[in-house]
MITOR-686035 format. One line per field, with one value per residue (C-alpha): residue in three letters; residue number from 0; x, y, z. Coordinates in steps of 0.05 Angstrom, whole numbers, plus 5000, padded with zeros to 4 digits. Example, Ala and Ser with C-alpha at 12.3 -4.5 7.8 and 13.67 -1.06 7.14 Angstrom:
2
type	(ALA;SER)
seq	(0;1)
c1	(5246;5273)
c2	(4910;4979)
c3	(5156;5143)
END
This chain:
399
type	(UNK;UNK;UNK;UNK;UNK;UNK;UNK;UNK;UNK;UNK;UNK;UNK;UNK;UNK;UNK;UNK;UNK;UNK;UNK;UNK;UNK;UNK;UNK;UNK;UNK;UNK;UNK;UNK;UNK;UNK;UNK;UNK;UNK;UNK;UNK;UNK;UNK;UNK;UNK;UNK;UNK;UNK;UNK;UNK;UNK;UNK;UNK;UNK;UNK;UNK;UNK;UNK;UNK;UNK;UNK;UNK;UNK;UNK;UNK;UNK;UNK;UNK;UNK;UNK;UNK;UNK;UNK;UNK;UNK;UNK;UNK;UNK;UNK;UNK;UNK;UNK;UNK;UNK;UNK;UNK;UNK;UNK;UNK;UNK;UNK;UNK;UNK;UNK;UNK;UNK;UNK;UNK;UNK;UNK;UNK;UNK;UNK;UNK;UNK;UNK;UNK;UNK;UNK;UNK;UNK;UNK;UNK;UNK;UNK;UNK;UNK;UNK;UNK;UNK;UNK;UNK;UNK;UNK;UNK;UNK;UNK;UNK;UNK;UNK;UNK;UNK;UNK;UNK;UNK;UNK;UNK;UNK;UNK;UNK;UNK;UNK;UNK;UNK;UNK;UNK;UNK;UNK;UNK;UNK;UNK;UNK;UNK;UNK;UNK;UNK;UNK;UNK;UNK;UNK;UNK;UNK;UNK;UNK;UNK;UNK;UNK;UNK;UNK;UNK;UNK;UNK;UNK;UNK;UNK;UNK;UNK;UNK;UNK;UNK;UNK;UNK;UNK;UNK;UNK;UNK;UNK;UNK;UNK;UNK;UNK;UNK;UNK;UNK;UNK;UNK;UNK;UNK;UNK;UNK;UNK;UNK;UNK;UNK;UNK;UNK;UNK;UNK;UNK;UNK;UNK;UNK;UNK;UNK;UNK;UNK;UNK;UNK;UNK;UNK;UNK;UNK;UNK;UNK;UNK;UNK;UNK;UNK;UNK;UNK;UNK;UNK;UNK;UNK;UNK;UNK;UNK;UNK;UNK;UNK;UNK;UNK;UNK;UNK;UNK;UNK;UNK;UNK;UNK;UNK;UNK;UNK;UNK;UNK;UNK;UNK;UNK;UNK;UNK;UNK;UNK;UNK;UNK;UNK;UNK;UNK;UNK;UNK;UNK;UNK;UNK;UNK;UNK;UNK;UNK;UNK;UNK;UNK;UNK;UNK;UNK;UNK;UNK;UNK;UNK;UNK;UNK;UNK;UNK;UNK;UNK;UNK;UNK;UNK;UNK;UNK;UNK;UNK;UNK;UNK;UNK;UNK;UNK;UNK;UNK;UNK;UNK;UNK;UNK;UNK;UNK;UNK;UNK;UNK;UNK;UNK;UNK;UNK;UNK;UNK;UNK;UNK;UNK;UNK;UNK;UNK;UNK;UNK;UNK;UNK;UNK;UNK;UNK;UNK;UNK;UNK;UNK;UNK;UNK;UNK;UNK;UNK;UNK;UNK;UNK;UNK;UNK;UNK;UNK;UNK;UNK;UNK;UNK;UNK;UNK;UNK;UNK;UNK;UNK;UNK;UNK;UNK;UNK;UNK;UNK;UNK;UNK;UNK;UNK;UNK;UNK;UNK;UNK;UNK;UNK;UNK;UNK;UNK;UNK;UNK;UNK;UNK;UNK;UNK;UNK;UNK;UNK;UNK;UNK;UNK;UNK;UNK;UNK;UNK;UNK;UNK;UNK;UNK;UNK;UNK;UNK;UNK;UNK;UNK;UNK)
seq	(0;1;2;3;4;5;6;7;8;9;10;11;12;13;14;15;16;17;18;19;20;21;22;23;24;25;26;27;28;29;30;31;32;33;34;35;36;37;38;39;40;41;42;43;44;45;46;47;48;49;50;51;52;53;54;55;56;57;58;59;60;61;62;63;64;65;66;67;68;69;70;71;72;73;74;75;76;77;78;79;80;81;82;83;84;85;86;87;88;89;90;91;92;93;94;95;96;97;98;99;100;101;102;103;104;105;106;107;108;109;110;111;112;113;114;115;116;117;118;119;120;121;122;123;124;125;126;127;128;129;130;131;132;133;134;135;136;137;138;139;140;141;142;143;144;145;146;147;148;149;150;151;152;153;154;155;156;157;158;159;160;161;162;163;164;165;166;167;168;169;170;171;172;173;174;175;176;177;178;179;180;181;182;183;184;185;186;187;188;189;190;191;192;193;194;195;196;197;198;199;200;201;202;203;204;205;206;207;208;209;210;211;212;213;214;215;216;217;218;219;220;221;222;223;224;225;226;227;228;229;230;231;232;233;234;235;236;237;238;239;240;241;242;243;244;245;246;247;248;249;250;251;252;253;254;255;256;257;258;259;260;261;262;263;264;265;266;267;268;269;270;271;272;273;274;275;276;277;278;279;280;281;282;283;284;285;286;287;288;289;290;291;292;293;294;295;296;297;298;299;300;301;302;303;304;305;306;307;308;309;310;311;312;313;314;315;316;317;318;319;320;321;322;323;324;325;326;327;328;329;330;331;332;333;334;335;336;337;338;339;340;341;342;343;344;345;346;347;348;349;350;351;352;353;354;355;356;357;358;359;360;361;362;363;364;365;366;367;368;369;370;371;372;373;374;375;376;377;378;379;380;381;382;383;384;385;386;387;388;389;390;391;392;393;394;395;396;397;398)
c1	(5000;5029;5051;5008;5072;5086;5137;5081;5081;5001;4957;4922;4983;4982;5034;5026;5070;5013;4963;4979;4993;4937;4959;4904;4885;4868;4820;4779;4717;4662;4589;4578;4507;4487;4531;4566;4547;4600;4581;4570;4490;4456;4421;4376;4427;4459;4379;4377;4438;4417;4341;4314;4280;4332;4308;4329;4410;4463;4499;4575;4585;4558;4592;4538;4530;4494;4464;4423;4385;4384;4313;4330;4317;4251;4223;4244;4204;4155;4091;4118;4053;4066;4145;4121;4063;4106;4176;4237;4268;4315;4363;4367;4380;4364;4405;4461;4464;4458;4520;4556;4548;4566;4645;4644;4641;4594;4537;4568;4616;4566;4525;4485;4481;4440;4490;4561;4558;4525;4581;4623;4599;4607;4685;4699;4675;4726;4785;4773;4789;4865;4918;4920;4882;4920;4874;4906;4889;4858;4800;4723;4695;4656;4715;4734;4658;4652;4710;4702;4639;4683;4741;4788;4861;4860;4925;4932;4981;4990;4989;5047;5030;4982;5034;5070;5109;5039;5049;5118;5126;5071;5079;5056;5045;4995;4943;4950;4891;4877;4823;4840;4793;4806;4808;4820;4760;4778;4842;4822;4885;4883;4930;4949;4919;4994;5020;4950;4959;5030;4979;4950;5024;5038;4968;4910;4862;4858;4793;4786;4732;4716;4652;4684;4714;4654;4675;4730;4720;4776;4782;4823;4895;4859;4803;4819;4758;4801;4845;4783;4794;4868;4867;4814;4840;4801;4747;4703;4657;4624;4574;4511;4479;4537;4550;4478;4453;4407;4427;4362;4347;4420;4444;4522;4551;4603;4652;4694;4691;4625;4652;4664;4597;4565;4578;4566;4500;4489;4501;4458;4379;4341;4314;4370;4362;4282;4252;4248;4334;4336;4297;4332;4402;4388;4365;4422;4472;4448;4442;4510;4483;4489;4543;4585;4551;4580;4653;4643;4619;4678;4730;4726;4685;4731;4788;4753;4727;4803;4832;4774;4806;4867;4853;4811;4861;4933;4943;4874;4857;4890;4864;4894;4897;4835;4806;4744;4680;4697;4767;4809;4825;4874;4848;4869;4796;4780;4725;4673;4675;4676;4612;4573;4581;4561;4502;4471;4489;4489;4450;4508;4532;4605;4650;4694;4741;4735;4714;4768;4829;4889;4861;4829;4792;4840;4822;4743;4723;4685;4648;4638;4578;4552;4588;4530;4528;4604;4600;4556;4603;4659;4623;4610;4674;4707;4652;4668;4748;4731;4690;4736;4786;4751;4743;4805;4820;4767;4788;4859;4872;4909;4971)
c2	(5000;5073;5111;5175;5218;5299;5346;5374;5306;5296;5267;5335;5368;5389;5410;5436;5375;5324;5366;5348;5415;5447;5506;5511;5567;5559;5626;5596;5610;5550;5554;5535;5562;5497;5472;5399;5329;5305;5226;5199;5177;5247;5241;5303;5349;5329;5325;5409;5432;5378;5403;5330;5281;5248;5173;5204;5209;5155;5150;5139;5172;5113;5055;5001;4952;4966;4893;4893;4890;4816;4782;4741;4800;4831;4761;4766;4822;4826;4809;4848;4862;4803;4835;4907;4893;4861;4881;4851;4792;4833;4776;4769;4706;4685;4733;4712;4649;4667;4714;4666;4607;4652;4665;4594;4628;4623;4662;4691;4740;4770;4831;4863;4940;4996;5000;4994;5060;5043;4995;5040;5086;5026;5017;5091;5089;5047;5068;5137;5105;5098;5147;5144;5130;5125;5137;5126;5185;5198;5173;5151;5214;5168;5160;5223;5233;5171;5190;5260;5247;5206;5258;5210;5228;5227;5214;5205;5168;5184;5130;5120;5069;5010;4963;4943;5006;5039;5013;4998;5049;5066;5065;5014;5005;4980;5046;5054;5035;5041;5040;5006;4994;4949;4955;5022;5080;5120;5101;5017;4998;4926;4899;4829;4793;4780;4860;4875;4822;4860;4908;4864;4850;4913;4951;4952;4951;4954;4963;4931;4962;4913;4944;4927;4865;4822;4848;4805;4734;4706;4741;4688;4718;4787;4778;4776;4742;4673;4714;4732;4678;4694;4764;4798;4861;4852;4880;4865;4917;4889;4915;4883;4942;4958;4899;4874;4944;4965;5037;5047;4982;5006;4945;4924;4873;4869;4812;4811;4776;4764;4801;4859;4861;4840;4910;4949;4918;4949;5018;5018;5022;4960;4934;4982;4943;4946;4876;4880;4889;4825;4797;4825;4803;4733;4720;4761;4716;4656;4680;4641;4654;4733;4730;4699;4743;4802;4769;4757;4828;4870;4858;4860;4922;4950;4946;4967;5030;5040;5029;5085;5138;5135;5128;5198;5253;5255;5245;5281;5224;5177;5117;5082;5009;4986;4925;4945;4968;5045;5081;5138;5182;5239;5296;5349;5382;5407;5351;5409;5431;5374;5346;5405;5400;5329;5340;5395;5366;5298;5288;5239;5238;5235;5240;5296;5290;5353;5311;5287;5338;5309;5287;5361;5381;5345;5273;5239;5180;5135;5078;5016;5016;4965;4972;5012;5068;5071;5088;5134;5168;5161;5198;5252;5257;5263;5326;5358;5354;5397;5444;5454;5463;5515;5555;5553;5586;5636;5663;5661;5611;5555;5557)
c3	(5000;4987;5045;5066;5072;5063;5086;5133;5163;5162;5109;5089;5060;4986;4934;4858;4838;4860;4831;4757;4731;4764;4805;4859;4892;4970;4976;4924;4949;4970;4971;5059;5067;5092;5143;5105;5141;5191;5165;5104;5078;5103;5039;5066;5067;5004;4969;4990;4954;4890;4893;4882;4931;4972;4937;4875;4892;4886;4952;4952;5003;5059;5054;5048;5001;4946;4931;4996;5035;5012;5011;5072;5118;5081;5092;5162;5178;5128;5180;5238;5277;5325;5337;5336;5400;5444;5472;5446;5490;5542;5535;5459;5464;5391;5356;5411;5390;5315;5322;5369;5318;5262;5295;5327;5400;5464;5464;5531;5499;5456;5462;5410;5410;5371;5325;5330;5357;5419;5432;5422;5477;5531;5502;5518;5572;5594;5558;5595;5658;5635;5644;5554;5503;5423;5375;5296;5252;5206;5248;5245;5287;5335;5368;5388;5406;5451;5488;5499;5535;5584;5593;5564;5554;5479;5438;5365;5333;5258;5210;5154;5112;5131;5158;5218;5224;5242;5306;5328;5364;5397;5471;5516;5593;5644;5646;5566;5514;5437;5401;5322;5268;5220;5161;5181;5161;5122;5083;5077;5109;5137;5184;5199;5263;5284;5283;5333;5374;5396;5419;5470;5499;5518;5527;5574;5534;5455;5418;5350;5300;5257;5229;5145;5161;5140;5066;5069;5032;5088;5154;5179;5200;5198;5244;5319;5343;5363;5406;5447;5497;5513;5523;5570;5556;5479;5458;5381;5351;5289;5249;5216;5179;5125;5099;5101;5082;5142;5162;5177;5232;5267;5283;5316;5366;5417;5427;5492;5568;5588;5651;5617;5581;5644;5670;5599;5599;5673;5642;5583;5575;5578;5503;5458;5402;5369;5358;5283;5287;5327;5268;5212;5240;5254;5187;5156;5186;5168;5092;5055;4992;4993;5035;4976;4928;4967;4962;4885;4876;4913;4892;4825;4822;4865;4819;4755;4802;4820;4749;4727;4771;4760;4677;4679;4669;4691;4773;4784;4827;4855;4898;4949;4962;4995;5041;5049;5009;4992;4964;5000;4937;4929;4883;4849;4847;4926;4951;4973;4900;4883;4923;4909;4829;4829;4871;4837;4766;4770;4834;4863;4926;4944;5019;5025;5081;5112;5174;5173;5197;5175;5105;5090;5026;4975;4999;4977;5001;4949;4967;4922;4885;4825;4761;4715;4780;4787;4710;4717;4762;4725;4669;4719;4745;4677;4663;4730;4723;4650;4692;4743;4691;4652;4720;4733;4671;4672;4731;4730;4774;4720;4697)
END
């Protein structure tokens, strides 16, 4: 994987030479009446500056997989008036067992959340009771949200390149956690089983978002779910609604010590996750037959999406190396520009990474999307780089 290097030493820094010619200019001016999303999918927002229902835009800016939600899952919850007047089983003891059989585990060490982002909360909540908590930037903003409402010591720990280097050096001691996720959100690193496990040797506690993992055909020697059992100081956070494609049902699991989830469960509200979730995820994991669909589909379609970028026009963009179901891409057209041309012209939806501090405005993050829609935006993507272009030569700004 190519390093994320530059003489400023963070991810965001820019220089005419990478820009293929184009001499940018940073006061250009961007259109911020309405204040940009902080996630990807707020399909409102991005339906106001496009002027068209929100149904009617492609979304690549959520990473979710674009051939669900499979069948499996409407069927599940197609009659839902029995599931809807009752409340859910406080235990959640089918969709337990479902994920527990699924990873080849004890239903014990499971707990389902409202989303991986409820699980989240319950992790911070410990790692803020350590003296440090490394977080590797550039970073999924739940993070740094979870933890702040802990006061937790905060660290980052800039990333160089997606392999074991990334973490060499990164201190270690007995009041010291990290929170990882892998493959990593936003660039698509993935790192081996083997270089986080050196994590466990030396910290407290380490944290292992796994929410794009499920993407991969193989996660064995990637996947630390059969370390579980030999290191306490673990903790799993998977998700069901990305790769499944259920946003909407919010829908995530922990895996760590049933001591530890014990107590999270004594924190949290009683019945977090809705009955017709429950419903959704059991039949979602025992669905094989979209599962390998899913495998067939990425990769592929991944590579023809990456091979289209970097085709378009001289290093405009350039993606990186990817594990997962979306593409980090450097480009020489600003992503708010960028975002806001495709929306209001081609009513597509695309990540900038201005969430995203040490990325900035020249970084977009493209999810994977079926081969006729990542066309389409290829098609758009060549119009907009003329655009831009043209712009830039209007008003002076091109050399």
């Amino acid at each position: 994987m190519a390093p994320f290097t530059s003489s400023a030493g963070a991810f965001g820094a820019f220089s005419d030479d990478h820009a293929g010619g184009l001499v940018l200019n940073p006061h250009r001016h961007f259109d911020e009446a309405l204040d940009p999303p902080v996630h990807g999918g707020n399909r409102v927002w991005a339906a106001t500056i496009a002027g068209c229902p929100p149904e009617e835009l492609v979304d690549f800016s959520a990473s979710i997989n674009p051939l669900g939600p499979p069948q499996s899952i409407l069927d599940a919850i197609a009659n839902p008036q029995d599931a809807l007047r009752a409340y859910p089983d406080p235990t959640y003891g089918a969709l337990r067992r479902a994920i527990a059989d699924h990873h080849g585990i004890d239903p014990s060490w499971v707990m389902p959340g409202n989303g991986a982002a409820e699980l989240l909360t319950w992790a911070a909540r410990d790692l803020a009771a350590l003296d440090a908590v490394y977080v590797p930037v550039p970073a999924f903003g739940d993070y740094g949200r979870a933890l702040r409402a802990f006061g937790a010591r905060v660290k980052s720990w800039l990333l160089v390149g997606g392999g074991d280097r990334d973490w060499l050096a990164l201190p270690g001691g007995p009041k010291i956690g990290a929170i990882v996720n892998n493959p990593h959100n936003p660039t698509g690193f993935l790192w081996s089983a083997a270089v986080l496990e050196s994590l466990l040797k030396r910290l407290a506690l380490v944290v292992v978002d796994e929410a794009f993992m499920d993407f991969l055909p193989d996660e064995r020697g990637w996947s630390l779910v059969d370390r579980l059992e030999r290191y306490p100081n673990l903790v799993i956070v998977r998700s069901l609604t990305k790769f499944y494609s259920m946003p909407g049902l919010r829908l995530g699991y922990a895996i760590a010590h049933p001591d530890r989830l014990r107590r999270w469960n004594s924190w949290r509200d009683p019945w977090s996750v809705n009955s017709l979730a429950a419903l959704a995820g059991v039949a979602a994991l025992a669905d094989r037959s979209f599962q390998q669909r899913t495998w067939d589909w990425l990769p592929p379609s991944r590579d023809r999406l990456a091979l289209a970028l970097r085709n378009l026009a001289p290093d405009t963009f350039k993606p990186f190396a990817s594990a997962a179901n979306f593409l980090l891409v450097r480009s020489a057209i600003p992503g708010p520009w960028l975002q806001r041309d495709l929306l209001r012209r081609d009513r597509l939806l695309v990540r900038d990474c201005l969430s995203f501090p040490e990325l900035g405005s020249q970084y977009l993050r493209l999810a994977v999307r079926t081969d006729p829609e990542n066309q389409r935006l290829i098609r758009a993507l060549v119009a907009a780089y003329r655009r831009f272009v043209e712009e830039g030569a209007s008003d002076g700004t091109m050399g």
